[in-house]
C-alpha positions, 0 to 999 in steps of 0.5 A: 814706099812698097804698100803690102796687099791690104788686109781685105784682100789677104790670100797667098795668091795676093801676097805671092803677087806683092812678093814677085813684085816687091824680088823683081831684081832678084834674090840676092841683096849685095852692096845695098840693093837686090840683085839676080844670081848668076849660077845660071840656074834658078829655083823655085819658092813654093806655097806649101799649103798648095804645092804651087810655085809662087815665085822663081828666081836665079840662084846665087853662085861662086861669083856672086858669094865673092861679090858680096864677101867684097861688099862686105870686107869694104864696109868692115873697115868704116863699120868696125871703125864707129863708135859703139854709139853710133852702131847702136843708132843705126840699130834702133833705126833698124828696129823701127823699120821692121817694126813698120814693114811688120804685116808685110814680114809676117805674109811673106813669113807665112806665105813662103813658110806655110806657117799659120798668120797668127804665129808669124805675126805673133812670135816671129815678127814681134821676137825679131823687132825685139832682138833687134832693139835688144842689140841696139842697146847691147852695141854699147856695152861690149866690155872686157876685163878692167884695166889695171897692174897685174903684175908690178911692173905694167898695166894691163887691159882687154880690148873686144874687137870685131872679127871681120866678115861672117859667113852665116848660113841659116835654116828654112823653118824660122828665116826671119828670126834666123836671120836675125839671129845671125845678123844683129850680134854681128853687126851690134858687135861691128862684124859685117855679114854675109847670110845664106838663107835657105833657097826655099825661104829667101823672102823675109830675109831680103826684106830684114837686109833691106830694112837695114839699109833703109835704116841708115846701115851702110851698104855692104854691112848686110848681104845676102845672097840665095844659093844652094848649099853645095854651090853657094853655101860652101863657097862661102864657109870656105871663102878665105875672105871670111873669118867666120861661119856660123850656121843653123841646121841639121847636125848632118849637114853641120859636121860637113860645114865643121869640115870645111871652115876648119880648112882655112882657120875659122871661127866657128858657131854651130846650132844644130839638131834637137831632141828635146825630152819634156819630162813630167814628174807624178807631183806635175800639174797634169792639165798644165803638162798636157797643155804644153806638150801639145803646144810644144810639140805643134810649134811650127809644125814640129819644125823647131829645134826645140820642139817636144819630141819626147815625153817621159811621164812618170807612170802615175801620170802616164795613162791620164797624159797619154788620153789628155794629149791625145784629146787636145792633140785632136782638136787642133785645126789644120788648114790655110795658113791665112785663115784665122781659125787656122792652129797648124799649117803645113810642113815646109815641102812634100818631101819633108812631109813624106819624110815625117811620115815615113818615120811614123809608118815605120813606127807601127811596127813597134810602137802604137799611133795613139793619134793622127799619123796621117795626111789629110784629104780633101783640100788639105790633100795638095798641100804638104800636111800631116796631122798632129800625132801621138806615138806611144809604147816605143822603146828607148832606142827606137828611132822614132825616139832617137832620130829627129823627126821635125814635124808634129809627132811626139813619142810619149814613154814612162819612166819610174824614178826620178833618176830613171827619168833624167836618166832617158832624158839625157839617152840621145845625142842631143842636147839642145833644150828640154823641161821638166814639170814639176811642183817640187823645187828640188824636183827643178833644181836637180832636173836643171842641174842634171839634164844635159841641154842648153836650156831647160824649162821648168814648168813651160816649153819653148819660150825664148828671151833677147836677154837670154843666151839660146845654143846647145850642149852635146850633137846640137852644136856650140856657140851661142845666140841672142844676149850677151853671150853672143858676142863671145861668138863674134868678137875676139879678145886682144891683151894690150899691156903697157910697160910702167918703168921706163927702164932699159933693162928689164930684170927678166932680160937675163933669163934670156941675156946677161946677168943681174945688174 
């Protein structure tokens, strides 16, 4: 068994060691074991805290998609074919194996990811143990309509049956969880899959395949297979061998995967951008408000669909909001994602963080940079940081408050009446998640009731459930992840109806042939 490096001696330079190790044979899992890309290309995964490569690797081409779409249409038949009970055995074997290699998931998490160790051990590891343990126990009750005589002469029922091979392609910010997300309804729901993880985030999901075979999963159930999107990706979402795509990513980039699953017939599941409005009506818990805009915000580094981005305070609260955000927002601690005072690590590249940045500078020219809005020196100056930010006084359609941003920079705006704050609320193309902050039930329920997202939170920001459904309305896409709901994605509805007469000739024969007998 592969030990990670122990807690005493915990640095990116340890775990990048351990990870090189542990990816010796490659960056693709088909069929039940790693192996290497055969485009003739290679890529690297860099620390973000430093800019350092960690650890190369060949990228995953045309060839290998097809080995593993193979690998997994020869596994769909057995797999498909289990009973619900012993899919869901093999699951919550799987969710005690990634139970175990925990610490082991949250390093790589941290290391490839530059997010802070405690939220990898904290939020990505643990909410993944669970999803996985939640579609271990949902495996067994795929239901459908009950059966019975819809019409005198038949009996009736619905079958939900797998679809086949699903082509899931998946982000870098949270590629544990995302892969996660795309994998266990499928499999729970007897689909075999095929993931794509972002070329610069690959680690975590290797290891989450390899836990499933090492769990009892057949080979070929899961693969993986680490590739660029142009390349690889649209291979894949394009493959006749797959019958379905679902993807998580920017909106940009989902159009594009829309265009090409569309071509061949597939079902298709998109999450993709946000903008989430974190709306604070004047009767609010201001101390609360302020508390969760700045841990909304400063989740992942802003690098959450999710994230607050936009705050409409009503404007007895706003001047008092704006000073408090600011003050919390200041004693936030950026710094090495391995240490243990650390609250902020990087952004995910030097690129992204040029981009991040690029939107706040054009900012000054309209709005006000009330804090942050720069990248820090010394040691920090390496790595791919940017301080927490606050930006007030922009106008509605400026697009620091239109365009997502995906980094650690709320806009903060007021509003005067309620229909006012609804009203800017739903003023983007987005539509993934929101909240609304408030004392009054009437206040919630109206804000709940009108606000055009996939999930609105009332009095928090960013909590998710395994039993709760998570997808967007509007640009952020369709479809969605974790619960139940889920399976509406990944399993397809047949009518299977019996005729109970035993008779010949049937009296709706003659609207075709032939008179009444």
């Amino acid at each position: 068994m592969h030990n990670p490096t122990s807690a005493h001696d915990l640095t990116a330079a340890s775990v990048a060691a351990a990870a090189r190790e542990r990816f010796a044979d490659g960056a693709n899992f088909v069929a039940g074991r790693l192996v290497k890309g055969a485009s003739g290309r290679t890529h690297a995964v860099v620390d973000p805290a430093t800019g350092e490569e960690v650890y190369r690797y060949e990228l995953a081409g045309a060839g290998d998609v097809d080995a593993a779409v193979a690998a997994a249409r020869a596994a769909f038949p057995a797999w498909s074919g289990a009973t619900p009970g012993e899919r869901s055995d093999a699951m919550h074997r799987f969710a005690g194996v990634l139970a175990e290699r925990a610490e082991e998931l949250a390093r790589l998490e941290s290391l490839q990811c530059g997010k802070p160790l405690k939220l990898s051990r904290e939020f990505d590891v643990p909410g993944t143990v669970d999803n996985t343990a939640f579609f271990a126990g949902a495996a067994r009750h795929l239901q459908g309509q009950s059966a019975g005589e819809y019409s005198a002469d038949h009996t009736s029922y619905v079958r939900r049956e797998a679809i086949g091979v699903v082509g899931s392609v998946a982000p870098w910010n949270y590629p544990l969880q995302m892969a996660a997300w795309k994998v266990l309804p499928a499999i729970a729901a007897g689909n075999t899959v095929v993931l794509k993880p972002a070329e610069l985030t690959p680690f975590t999901s290797l290891l989450f395949a390899r836990a499933a075979t090492e769990a009892g999963i057949p080979d070929g159930v899961v693969n993986v297979v680490t590739g660029a999107g142009r390349d690889a990706g649209e291979h894949l979402v394009g493959h006749p061998g797959v019958a379905m795509t679902s993807f998580t990513g920017s909106t940009g980039v989902g159009k594009r995967v829309a265009e090409i699953a569309t071509a061949t017939v597939k079902r298709l599941h998109l999450e993709l951008g946000g903008k989430a409005p974190f709306v604070v009506f004047d009767d609010a818990d201001l101390e609360a408000a302020v508390h969760g805009a700045v841990a909304g915000a400063l989740i992942n580094t802003g690098q959450d669909c999710t994230a607050a981005t936009r705050a409409y305070v009503q404007r007895p609260l706003y001047d008092a909001f704006v000073s408090g955000v600011a003050d919390l927002m200041r004693t936030v601690r950026t710094g090495d994602p391995f240490a243990a005072d650390t609250d902020l690590g990087p952004l995910i590249s030097h690129a992204h963080r040029d981009r991040v940045a690029g939107f706040v500078d054009r900012a000054r020219g309209y709005a006000r940079v009330v804090t942050g809005g720069e990248i820090p020196g010394g040691t920090l100056a390496r790595g791919a940081y940017y301080l927490p930010t606050l930006v007030a006084d922009a106008a509605q359609d400026s697009e620091i408050v239109q365009a997502e941003i995906f980094g650690p920079v709320l806009v903060v705006l007021p509003f005067d009446s309620d229909e006012e704050g609804i009203r800017l609320a739903n003023d983007t193309p987005y539509g993934l998640a929101a909240s609304a902050w408030t004392r009054s039930v009437f206040r919630a329920n109206r804000a709940t009731r009108e606000i055009e997202a996939g999930c609105v939170w009332v009095n928090d920001h960013i909590p998710i459930l395994s039993e709760m459904p998570h997808g967007g309305y509007k640009a952020s896409g369709f479809g969605k992840d974790m619960s139940a709901y889920s399976f509406e994605e990944y399993t397809q509805i047949k009518h299977v109806m019996f005729d109970n007469t035993a008779v010949a000739r049937k009296d709706w024969h003659r609207t075709v042939f032939g008179d009444r007998p």
